[in-house]
Structure formats: C-alpha cells, structure tokens
C-alpha positions as CSV (number, residue, x, y, z in Angstrom):
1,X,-3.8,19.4,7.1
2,X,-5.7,16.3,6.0
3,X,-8.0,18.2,4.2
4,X,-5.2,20.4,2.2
5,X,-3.2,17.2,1.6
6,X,-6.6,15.9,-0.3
7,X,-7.1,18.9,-2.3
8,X,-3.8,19.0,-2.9
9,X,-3.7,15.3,-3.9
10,X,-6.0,15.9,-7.4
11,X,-4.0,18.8,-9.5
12,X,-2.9,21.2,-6.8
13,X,-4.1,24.6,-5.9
14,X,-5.4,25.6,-9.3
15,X,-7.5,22.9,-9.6
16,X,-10.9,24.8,-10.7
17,X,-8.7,25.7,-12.9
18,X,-7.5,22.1,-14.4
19,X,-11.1,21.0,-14.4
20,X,-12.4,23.9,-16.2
21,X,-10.3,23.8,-19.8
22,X,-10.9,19.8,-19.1
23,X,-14.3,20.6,-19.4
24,X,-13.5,22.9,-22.4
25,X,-11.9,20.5,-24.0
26,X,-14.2,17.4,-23.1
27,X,-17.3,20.1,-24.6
28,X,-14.9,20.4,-27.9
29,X,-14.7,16.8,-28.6
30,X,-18.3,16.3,-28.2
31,X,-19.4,19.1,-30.5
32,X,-17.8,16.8,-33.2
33,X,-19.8,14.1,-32.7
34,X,-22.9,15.5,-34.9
35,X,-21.1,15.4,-37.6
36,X,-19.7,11.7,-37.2
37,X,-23.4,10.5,-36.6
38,X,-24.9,12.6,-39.9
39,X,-21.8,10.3,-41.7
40,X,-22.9,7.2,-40.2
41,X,-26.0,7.7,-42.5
42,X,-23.9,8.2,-45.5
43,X,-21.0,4.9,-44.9
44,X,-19.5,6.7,-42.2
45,X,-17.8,8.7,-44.8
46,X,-16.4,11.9,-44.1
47,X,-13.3,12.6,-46.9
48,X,-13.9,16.0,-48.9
49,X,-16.5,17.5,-46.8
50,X,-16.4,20.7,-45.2
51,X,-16.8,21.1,-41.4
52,X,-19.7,22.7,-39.8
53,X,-19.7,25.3,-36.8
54,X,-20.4,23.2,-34.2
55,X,-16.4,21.6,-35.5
56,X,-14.8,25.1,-35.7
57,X,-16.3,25.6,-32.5
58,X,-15.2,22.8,-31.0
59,X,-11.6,23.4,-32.4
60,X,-11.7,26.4,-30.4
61,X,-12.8,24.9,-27.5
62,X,-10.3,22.5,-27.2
63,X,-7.7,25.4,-28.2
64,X,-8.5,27.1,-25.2
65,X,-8.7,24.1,-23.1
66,X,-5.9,22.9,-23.4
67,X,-3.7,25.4,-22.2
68,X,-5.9,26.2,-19.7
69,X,-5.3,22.6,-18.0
70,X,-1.8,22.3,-18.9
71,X,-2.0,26.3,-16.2
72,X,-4.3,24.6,-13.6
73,X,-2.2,21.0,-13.8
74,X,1.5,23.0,-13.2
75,X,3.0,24.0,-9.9
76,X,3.2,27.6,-9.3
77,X,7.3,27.3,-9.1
78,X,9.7,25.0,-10.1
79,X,11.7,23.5,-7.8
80,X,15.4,22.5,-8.0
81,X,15.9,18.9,-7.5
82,X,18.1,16.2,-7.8
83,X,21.0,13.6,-6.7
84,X,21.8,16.4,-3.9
85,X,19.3,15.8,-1.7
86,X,20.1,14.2,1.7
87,X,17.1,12.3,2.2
88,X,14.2,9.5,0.7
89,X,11.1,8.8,1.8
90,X,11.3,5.3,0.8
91,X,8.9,2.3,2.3
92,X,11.2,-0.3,4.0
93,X,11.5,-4.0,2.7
94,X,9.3,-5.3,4.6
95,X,6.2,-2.5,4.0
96,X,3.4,-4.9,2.2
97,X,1.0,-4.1,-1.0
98,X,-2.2,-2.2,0.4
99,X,-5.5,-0.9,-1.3
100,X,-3.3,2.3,-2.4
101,X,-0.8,0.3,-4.0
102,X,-3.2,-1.8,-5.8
103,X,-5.3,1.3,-7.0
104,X,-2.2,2.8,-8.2
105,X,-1.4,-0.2,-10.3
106,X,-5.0,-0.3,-11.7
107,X,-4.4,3.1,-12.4
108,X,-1.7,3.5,-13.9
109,X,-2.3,-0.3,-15.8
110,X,-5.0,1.7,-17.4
111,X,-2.4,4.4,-18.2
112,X,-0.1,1.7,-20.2
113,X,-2.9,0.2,-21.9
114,X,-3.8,3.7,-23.4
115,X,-0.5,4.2,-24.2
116,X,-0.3,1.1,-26.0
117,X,-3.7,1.1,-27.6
118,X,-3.3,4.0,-30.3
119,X,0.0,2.5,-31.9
120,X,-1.8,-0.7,-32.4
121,X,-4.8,0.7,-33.5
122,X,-3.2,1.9,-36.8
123,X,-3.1,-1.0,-38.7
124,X,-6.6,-1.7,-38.2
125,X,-7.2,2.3,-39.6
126,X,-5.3,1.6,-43.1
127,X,-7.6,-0.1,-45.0
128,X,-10.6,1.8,-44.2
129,X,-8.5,5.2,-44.5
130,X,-7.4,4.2,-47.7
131,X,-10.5,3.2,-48.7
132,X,-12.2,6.2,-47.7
133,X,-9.9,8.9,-49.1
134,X,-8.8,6.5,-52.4
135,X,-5.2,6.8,-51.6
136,X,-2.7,4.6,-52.7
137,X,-0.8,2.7,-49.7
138,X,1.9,3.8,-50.3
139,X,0.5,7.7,-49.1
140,X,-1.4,6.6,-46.4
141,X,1.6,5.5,-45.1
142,X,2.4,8.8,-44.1
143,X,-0.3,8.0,-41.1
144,X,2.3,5.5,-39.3
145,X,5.3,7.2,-39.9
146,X,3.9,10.3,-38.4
147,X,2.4,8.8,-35.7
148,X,5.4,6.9,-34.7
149,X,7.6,10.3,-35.0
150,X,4.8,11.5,-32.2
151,X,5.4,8.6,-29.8
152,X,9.2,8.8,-30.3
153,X,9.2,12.1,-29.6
154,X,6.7,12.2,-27.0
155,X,9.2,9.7,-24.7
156,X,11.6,12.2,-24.8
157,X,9.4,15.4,-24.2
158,X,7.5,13.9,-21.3
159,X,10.8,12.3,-19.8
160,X,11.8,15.4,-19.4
161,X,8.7,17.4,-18.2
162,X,8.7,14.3,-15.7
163,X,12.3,15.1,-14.6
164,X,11.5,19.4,-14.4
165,X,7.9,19.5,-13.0
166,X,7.2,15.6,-11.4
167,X,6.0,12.4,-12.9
168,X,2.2,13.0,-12.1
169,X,1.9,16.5,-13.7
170,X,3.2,14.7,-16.9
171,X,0.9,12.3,-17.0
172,X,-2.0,14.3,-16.4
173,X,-0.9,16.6,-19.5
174,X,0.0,14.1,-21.7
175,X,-3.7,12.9,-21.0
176,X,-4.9,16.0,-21.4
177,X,-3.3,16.4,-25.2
178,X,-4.2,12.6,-25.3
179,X,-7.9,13.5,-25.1
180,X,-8.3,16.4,-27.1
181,X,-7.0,14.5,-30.6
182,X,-9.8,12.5,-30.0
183,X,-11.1,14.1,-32.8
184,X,-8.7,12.9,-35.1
185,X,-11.6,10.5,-36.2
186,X,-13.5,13.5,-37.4
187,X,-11.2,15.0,-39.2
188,X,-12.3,15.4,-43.1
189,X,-9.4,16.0,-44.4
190,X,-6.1,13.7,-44.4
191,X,-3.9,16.7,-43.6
192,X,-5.9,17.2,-40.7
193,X,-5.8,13.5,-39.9
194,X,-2.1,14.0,-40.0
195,X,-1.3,16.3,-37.6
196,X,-4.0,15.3,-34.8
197,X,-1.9,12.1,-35.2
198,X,1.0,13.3,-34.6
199,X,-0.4,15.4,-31.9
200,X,-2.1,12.1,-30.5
201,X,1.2,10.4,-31.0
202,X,3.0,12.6,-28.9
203,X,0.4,12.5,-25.9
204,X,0.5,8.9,-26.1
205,X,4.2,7.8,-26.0
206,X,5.3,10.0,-23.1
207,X,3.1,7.8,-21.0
208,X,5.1,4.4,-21.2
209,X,8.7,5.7,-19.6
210,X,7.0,7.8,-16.8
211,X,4.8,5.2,-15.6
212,X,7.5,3.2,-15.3
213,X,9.5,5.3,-13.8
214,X,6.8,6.5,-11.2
215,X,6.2,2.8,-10.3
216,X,10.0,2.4,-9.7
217,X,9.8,5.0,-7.2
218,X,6.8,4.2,-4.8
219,X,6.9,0.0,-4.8
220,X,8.6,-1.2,-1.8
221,X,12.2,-2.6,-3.0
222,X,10.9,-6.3,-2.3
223,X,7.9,-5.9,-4.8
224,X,9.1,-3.5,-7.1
225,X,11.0,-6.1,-9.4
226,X,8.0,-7.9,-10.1
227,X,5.5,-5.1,-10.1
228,X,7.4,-3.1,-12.9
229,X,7.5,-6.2,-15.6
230,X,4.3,-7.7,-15.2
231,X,2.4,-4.2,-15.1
232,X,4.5,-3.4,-18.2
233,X,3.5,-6.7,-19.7
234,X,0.3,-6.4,-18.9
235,X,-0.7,-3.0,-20.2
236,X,1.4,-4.4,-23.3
237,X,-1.1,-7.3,-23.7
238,X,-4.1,-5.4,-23.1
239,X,-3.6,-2.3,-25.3
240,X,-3.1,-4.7,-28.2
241,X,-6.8,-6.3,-27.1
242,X,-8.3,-3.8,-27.1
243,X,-7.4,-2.3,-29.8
244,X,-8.1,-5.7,-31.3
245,X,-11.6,-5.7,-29.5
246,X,-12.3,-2.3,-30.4
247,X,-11.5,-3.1,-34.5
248,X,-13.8,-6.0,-34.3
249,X,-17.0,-5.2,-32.3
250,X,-17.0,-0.8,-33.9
251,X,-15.5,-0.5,-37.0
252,X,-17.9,-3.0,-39.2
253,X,-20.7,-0.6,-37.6
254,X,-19.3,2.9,-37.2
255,X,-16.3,2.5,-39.6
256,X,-12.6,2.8,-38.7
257,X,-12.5,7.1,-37.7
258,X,-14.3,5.4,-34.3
259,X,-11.2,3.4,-33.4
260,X,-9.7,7.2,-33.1
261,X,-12.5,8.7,-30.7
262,X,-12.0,5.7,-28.3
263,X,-9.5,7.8,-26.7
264,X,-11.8,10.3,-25.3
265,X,-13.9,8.1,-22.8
266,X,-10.7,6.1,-22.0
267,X,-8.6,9.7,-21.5
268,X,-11.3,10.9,-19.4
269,X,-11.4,8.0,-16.9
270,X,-7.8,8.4,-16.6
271,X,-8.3,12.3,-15.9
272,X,-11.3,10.7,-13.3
273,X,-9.1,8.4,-11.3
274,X,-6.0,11.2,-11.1
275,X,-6.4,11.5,-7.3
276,X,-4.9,7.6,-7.1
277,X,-1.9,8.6,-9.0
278,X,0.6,9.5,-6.3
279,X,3.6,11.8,-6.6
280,X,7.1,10.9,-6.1
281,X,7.8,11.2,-2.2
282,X,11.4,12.5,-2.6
283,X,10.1,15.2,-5.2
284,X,7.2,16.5,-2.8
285,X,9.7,16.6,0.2
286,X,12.2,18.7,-2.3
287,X,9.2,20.7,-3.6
288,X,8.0,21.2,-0.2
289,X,4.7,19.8,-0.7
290,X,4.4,18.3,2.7
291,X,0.7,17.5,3.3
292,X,1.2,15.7,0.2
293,X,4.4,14.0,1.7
294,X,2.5,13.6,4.6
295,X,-0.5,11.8,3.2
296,X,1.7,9.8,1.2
297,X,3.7,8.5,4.2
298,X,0.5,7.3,6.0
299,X,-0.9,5.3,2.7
300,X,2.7,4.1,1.2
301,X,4.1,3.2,4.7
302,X,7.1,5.6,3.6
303,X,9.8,6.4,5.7
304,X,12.8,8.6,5.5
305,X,16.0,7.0,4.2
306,X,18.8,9.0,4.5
307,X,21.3,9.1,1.3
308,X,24.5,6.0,2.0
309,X,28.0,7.4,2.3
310,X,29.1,8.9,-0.6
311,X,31.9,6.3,-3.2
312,X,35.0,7.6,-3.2
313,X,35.8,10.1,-5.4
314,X,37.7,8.7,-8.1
315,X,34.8,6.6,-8.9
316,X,33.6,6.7,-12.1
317,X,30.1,7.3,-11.4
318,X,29.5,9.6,-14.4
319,X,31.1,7.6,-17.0
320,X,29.6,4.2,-15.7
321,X,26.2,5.7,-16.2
322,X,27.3,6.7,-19.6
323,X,28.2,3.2,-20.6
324,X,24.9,1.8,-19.4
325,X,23.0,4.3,-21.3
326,X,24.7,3.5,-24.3
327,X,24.0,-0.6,-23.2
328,X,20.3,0.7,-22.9
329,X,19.6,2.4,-26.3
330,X,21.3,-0.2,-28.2
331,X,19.4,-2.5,-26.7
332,X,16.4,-0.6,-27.3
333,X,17.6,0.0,-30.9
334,X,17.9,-3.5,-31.5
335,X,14.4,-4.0,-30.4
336,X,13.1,-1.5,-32.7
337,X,14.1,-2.6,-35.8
338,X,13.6,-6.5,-34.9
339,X,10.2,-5.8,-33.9
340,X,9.3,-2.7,-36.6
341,X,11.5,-4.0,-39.4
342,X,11.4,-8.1,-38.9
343,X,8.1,-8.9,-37.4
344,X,6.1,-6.2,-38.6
345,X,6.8,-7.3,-42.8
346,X,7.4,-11.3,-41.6
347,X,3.5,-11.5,-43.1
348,X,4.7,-10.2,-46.4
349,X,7.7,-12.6,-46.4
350,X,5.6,-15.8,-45.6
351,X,3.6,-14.9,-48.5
352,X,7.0,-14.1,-50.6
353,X,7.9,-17.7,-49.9
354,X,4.9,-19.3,-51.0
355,X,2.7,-19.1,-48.3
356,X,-0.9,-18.0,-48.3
357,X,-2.3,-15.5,-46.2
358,X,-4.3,-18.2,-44.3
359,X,-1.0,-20.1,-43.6
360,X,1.0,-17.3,-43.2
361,X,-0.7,-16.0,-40.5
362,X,-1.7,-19.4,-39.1
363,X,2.1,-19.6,-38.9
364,X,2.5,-16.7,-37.0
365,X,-0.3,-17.4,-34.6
366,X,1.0,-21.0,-33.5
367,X,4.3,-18.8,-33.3
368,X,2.7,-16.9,-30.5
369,X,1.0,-19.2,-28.9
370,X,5.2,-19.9,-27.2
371,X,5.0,-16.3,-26.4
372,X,2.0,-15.9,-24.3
373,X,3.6,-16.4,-21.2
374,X,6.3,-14.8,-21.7
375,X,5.6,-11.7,-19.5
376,X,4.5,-14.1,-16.5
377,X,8.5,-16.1,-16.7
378,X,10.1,-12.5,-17.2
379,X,8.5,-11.2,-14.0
380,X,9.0,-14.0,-12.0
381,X,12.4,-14.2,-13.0
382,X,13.5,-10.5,-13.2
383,X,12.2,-10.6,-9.7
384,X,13.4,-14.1,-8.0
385,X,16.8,-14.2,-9.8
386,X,17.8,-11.6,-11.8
387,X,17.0,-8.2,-13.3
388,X,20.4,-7.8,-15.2
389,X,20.1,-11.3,-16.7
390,X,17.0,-11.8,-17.6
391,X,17.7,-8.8,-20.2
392,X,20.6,-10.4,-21.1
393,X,18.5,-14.0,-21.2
394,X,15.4,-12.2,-23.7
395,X,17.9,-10.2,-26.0
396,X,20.1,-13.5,-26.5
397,X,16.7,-15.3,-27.1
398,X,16.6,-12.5,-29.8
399,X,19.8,-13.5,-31.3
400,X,19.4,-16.9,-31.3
401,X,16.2,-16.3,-33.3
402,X,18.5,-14.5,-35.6
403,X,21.0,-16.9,-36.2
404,X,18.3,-19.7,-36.7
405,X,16.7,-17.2,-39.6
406,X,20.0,-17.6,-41.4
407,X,19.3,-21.3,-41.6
408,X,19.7,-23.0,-45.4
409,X,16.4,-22.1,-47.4
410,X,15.6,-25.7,-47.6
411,X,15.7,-26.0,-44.1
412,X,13.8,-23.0,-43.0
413,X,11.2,-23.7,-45.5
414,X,9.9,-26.4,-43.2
415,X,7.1,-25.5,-41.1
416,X,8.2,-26.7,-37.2
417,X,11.3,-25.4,-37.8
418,X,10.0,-22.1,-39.2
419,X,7.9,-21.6,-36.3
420,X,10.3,-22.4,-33.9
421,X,12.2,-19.4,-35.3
422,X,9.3,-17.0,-35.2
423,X,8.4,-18.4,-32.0
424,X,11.9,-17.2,-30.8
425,X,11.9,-13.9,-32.2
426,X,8.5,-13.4,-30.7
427,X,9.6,-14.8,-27.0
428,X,12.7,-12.6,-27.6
429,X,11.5,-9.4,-28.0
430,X,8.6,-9.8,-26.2
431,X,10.5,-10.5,-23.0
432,X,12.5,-7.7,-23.9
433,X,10.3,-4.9,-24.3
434,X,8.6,-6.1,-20.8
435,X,12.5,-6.0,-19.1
436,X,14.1,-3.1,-20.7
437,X,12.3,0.0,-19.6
438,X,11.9,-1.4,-15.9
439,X,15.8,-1.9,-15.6
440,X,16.3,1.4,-16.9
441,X,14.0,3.1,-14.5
442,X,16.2,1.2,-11.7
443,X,19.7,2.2,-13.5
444,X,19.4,6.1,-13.1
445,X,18.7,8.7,-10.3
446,X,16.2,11.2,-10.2
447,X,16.8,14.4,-11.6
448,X,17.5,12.1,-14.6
449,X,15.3,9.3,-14.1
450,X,12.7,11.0,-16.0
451,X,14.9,11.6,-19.1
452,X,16.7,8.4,-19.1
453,X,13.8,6.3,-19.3
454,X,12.4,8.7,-22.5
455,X,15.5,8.3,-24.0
456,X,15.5,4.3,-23.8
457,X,11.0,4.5,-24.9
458,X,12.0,6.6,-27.5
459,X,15.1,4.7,-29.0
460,X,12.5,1.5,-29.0
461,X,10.4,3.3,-31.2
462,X,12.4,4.7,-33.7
463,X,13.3,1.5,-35.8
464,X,9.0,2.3,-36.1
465,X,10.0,5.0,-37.7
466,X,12.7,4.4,-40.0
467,X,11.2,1.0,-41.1
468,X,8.5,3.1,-42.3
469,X,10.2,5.6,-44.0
470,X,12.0,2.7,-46.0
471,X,8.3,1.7,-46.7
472,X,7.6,4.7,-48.5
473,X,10.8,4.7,-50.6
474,X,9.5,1.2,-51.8
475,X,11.6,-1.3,-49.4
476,X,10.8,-4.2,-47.4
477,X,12.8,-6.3,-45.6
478,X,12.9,-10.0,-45.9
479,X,13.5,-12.1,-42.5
480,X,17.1,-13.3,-44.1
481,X,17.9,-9.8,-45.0
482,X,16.7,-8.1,-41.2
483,X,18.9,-10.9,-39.4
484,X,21.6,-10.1,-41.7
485,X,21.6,-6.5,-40.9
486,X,20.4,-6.9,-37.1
487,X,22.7,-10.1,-35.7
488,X,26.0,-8.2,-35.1
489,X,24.3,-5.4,-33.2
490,X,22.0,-7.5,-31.1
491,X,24.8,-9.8,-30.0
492,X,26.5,-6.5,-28.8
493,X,24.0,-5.0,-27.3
494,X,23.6,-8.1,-25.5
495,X,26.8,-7.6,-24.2
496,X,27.1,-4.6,-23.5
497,X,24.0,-5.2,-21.2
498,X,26.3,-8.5,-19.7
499,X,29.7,-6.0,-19.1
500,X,28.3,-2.9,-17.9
501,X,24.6,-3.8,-16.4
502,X,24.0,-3.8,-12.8
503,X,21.7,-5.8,-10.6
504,X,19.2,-4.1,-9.1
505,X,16.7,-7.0,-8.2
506,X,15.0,-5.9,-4.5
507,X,17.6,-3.1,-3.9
508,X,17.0,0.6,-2.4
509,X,16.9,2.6,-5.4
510,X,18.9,5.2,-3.2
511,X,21.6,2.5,-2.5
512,X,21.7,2.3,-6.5
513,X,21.6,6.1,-6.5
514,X,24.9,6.1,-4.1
515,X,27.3,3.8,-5.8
C-alpha cells in the first residue's frame, strides 16, 4: 500500500502521462529560446519579425502538451462531495508542525510568490514594451488591463476546479498553463503578447485563493491562524522582490521580454516539488483515495473527526453565509480600488502637487518603511487575539487613511503629515490583503470553499481592472478624489465585516462548518 500511496501522491495513475505533455511543453518553451538569443545581438529586439520553425514548432508542442497534462493531472471520475459527509480527517490541537508541514509551506510559499510575481512584473515591462513596439502608453496599456482580466478570472475558474476535482489537481494545472506562456517574452507581435498574457494571467491568479484554501485545510487548528497570514504575507513580500530583483539584475542585459520567461524555471520547480503538495484529507476519504488518506494520516498526524450535531433547523445557515460573502467581496472591493485606483496613480498625484519624481517617491518609500511589518503584527494578532478583528482593525486603518486624505490642502501639503497618510493607507491595505483571503478560507465549507475563496481573490482584483480601463479613456484619480469616492464604502464594508464576521481564531473548521 505504501508504494501505491507514493505513486499515487505525484499526479495519480496517469502519471506517464502528466510528465510526458510536461515534457512537451517544457521542449516548446525551449525551442523559443534561439530566437530570443539571435535578438540579444540585435537590442534584444524582437517587434515586426516573423517567427521561425523552431517557434511554430514549439507552439505546437506546447498545444499538445498542455492538454495532455491537464489528461494525466485529472482523476479518472469525479466524485460527489460536500457538507454531507459524516466525517474529517482533521489533526487534533495539540498535533505539532513536522518536516511535512514545513515542506508544504515552502512549497506552496513558492506557489504564492509565483502567483504574485507576474502582476508585479508588469510595470517594470511598460517602458521597454513601449519602447520596443513605439506605442503610445496609452495602447500598451491594453497589457495590464488584460492581464488583470486573466488573474480576475483565473480566481474564479480555479476556485471552482478546486471545489469539482480537489485543490492539488488545480494547482498543478494552473502551473502547467503557468509555464507554457512562458513564451510570452518571445512573442513578436503585441497581439500575440496580448493573449499569452491573458493566458499567463489566468494560470497565475487561480493560484492565491486555493493555496489558501488548501493551507486552511491541513494546519492543525492551533497553527493554522498564524500559518495562513504570514505565508500569505510572505509570498506577498517576496513576489514583489523578485520581481523587483528580476527587473534590476536581467532586463539592463537581456531586455524586459526576459522578465516574462522567468516563469518557466520557476513553473517547473513547482511541477518538481508536486509530490509535497498534499491533498485535502476529507476530499481523498470522499474520493476514496485511501492510500493517499492513509499516507496523509501518518505524515499530518490526522485523525477522524466526526461532523458536531447538526443546528437546529430554523437556523439561518444559508442566509448567514450569504451576508458574509457579501461582507467579504465588499471588503475585497474596497481593497481593489484603494490599492489599484489610490496607490497605484498616488506617484502621479505627488508630482500633480509639486513634487518631483525624486521626492515623490522618496515620499512614498519613508511611507513604507511603517508598513514593513505589517504582515508580522497581522499574524501574530489574527492568531493570539483575533481573526474577525484584526480585519476589521486593517480595513478601519484603511479608512482612517481616508479620512486624513480629505484633510485641508494646506495641511496635507506638509510632508510628516502627508506621510503619515500614505503610511496609513499602505499599513491598511497591506494588513488587509494578508487577512482577508485567510478569513474567508475559514468562513466557508468545502464543496464551496474552493469557490468562495475565488470569488473574494477575484473581487480584490477587479478595481485592477477597472482602474485601468479608466486609464485608457484618459482618467486618473487624484488621492482627494479616490477617498471621496472610496470612504463610504470602506466604512461599510468595515462593518459589515464587524456585524456579520465570525471568529474563527484556533477553531475546527468542521465545528465552523456545523454552526
């Protein structure tokens, strides 16, 4: 049985299979490489010229690759599952963190990292697209708003293939697409560019709300709190560095379509490490997967934890979920448009004011230099006092950031107290953003899980995308005009989260599951 459960523990039965379009694919990518180093004697330019065999053969490669893994990576049937089931195999309270646990986390850190990496490596693509193709901005803006619509769509796709076929399948496809638009840096043509974004887009941001909701699902209830928000943090922080890193030490060498292919080697060590991505226990008991179980038992320290008595009846489970889900999004919503709309043109609005580029972002740095540790006090906090609070604490920080950008002109035109502002907006939604999809992975059970937490990453993500399609109709907003717009909705969503939230800091989820 051992033996099964460890064949069984990489992609399943069809696993020649899996490994065989990956290697398809992973031959595709490459074949596009010769071209990319025959333009690195040029400028590393590539706009306007046509693509050689070895690209249409890779195209093809990768055409048949992918659906080829996607076969091998599925379960032969698809089981029916959900808030039915009897019993959880769920590690008790006192179950401590273990080599498994801790590769799972490194695992799947390197799975939020990834995630967050290609977002933040567009705005370090702009100029040198631009550049390259001699586009105005205002058309190479198409490149955010499309892949934005790719990530917000993505949550919701991969929430739901999470929910239908189990949370480790969709990360292993959405890694698989993830890889293959690795080419998008080879691509001569914007068009092209385009839709491998989108593409890439879409691998990447169904990644965020399954980790989390996988992570919810094998921690121990007294580590779980903690776990969640500072992996989330940290996969935050280190997309955005190495994105950073990757801009600075590549691109003044190999030009910006590099930044792109970064995402095969990275991809690929995901695909490499698989076998320390676990499955959720109660979904291989339903699916009847038990070596897998099994296995996962004897490295989790799992154990079976039968389903509480049912509430009564005339309890109003279904429209209490309803309410927090519409807490949730708001919330998310809110975040979105602070974060897309606010921060994302406050550089623009410094230098609107007067400012110089130099200041302006010398402003914004000392700004979040408050913010740094703002993951570290949201995990500890989330975890020692309060998960339903501590969202309600960052989203009120929020507002208060708000508020203090409606200050008089004269005032906020100082520099300590326009920093403080920033610094507040920046603390706000970056203790947010670490909170949010955690507590949502906690609120909901799980045939839904899956699909809750997609909803929630995608609502965070499409302020991205309207903020940008207001960029290309010619509109910025101003700090004054965002918190205008954005206070009233903030201070509801705040609460919303304060009336209908639960706490769910160190409980069963299966106790959360029964009320």
């Amino acid at each position: 049985m051992t033996s099964r459960g460890e064949k069984l523990s990489i992609v399943g039965d069809r696993a020649p299979i899996f490994w065989a379009g990956c290697a398809a694919i992973s031959a595709g990518v490459l074949l596009h490489l010769p071209m990319l180093a025959m333009a690195h004697s040029m400028g590393n330019h590539l706009a306007g010229m046509p693509m050689d065999s070895g690209m249409w053969l890779g195209m093809g490669l990768i055409l048949i690759g992918v659906p080829l893994a996607c076969f091998g990576a599925l379960p032969r049937h698809r089981t029916a599952h959900g808030d039915h089931a009897g019993t959880n195999f769920e590690a008790p309270d006192s179950t401590p963190l273990n080599r498994w646990h801790a590769a799972t986390l490194l695992v799947l850190t390197l799975g939020l990292i990834i995630d967050v990496m290609k977002p933040a490596t567009l705005g370090f693509v702009l100029p040198g697209m631009a550049a390259e193709y001699g586009m105005p901005k205002s058309q190479v803006a198409l490149l955010p708003l499309v892949a934005l619509t790719g990530t917000t769509v993505g949550s919701f796709l991969w929430g739901w293939l999470a929910d239908v076929y189990g949370r480790r399948v969709s990360i292993l496809l959405s890694t698989i697409l993830f890889v293959s638009t690795a080419i998008c840096g080879a691509m001569p043509a914007f068009t092209w560019n385009l839709v491998m974004c989108f593409l890439m887009g879409t691998s990447a941001g169904g990644m965020l709300p399954v980790i989390y909701t996988l992570l919810a699902e094998v921690m121990p209830p007294r580590h779980r709190s903690w776990v969640l928000v500072l992996v989330g943090g940290t996969g935050l922080v280190g997309g955005y560095l190495a994105a950073s890193g990757a801009a600075l030490v590549l691109e003044p060498v190999y030009g910006w379509r590099v930044l792109w292919l970064q995402g095969f080697p990275s991809g690929i060590l995901l695909l490499a490490l698989a076998r320390f991505i676990p499955e959720t226990p109660r979904f291989l008991a339903e699916s009847g997967r038990l070596a897998e179980l099994a296995q996962m038992q004897r490295r989790f320290g799992l154990a079976p934890k039968p389903r509480p008595a049912q509430p009564p009846a005339d309890t109003p489970s279904s429209a209490t979920h309803h309410r927090i889900t519409a807490a949730l999004v708001m919330t998310a919503l809110c975040w979105s448009f602070v974060n897309f709309g606010l921060l994302l043109w406050l550089p623009s609005d410094l230098q609107a004011r007067g400012y110089s580029a130099a200041v302006a972002s010398g402003i914004l740095a000392k700004s979040s230099l408050f913010a740094f540790p703002t993951v570290l006090f949201a995990a500890w906090f989330y975890a020692q006092r309060s998960s339903k609070w501590t969202l309600v604490g960052t989203v009120g920080l929020t507002l208060i950031g708000l508020i203090g950008a409606l200050l008089p002109a004269d005032l906020l035109s100082q520099q300590p107290v326009l920093i403080t502002v920033i610094a507040l907006l920046i603390v706000g939604t970056n203790g947010t953003i670490a909170v949010l999809l955690p507590y949502t992975a906690e609120n909901f059970p799980l045939g839904t899980r899956g699909r809750a937490t997609g909803l929630v990453a995608g609502s965070s993500k499409f302020g991205g995308v309207a903020v940008q399609i207001a960029a290309l109709a010619g509109f910025a907003p101003t700090l004054v005009g965002a918190a205008v717009a954005l206070l009233i909705p903030t201070a509801a969503s705040a609460a919303m989260i304060a009336w209908f939230g639960r706490e769910t800091r160190g409980r069963s989820l299966r106790e959360l599951e029964a009320e």
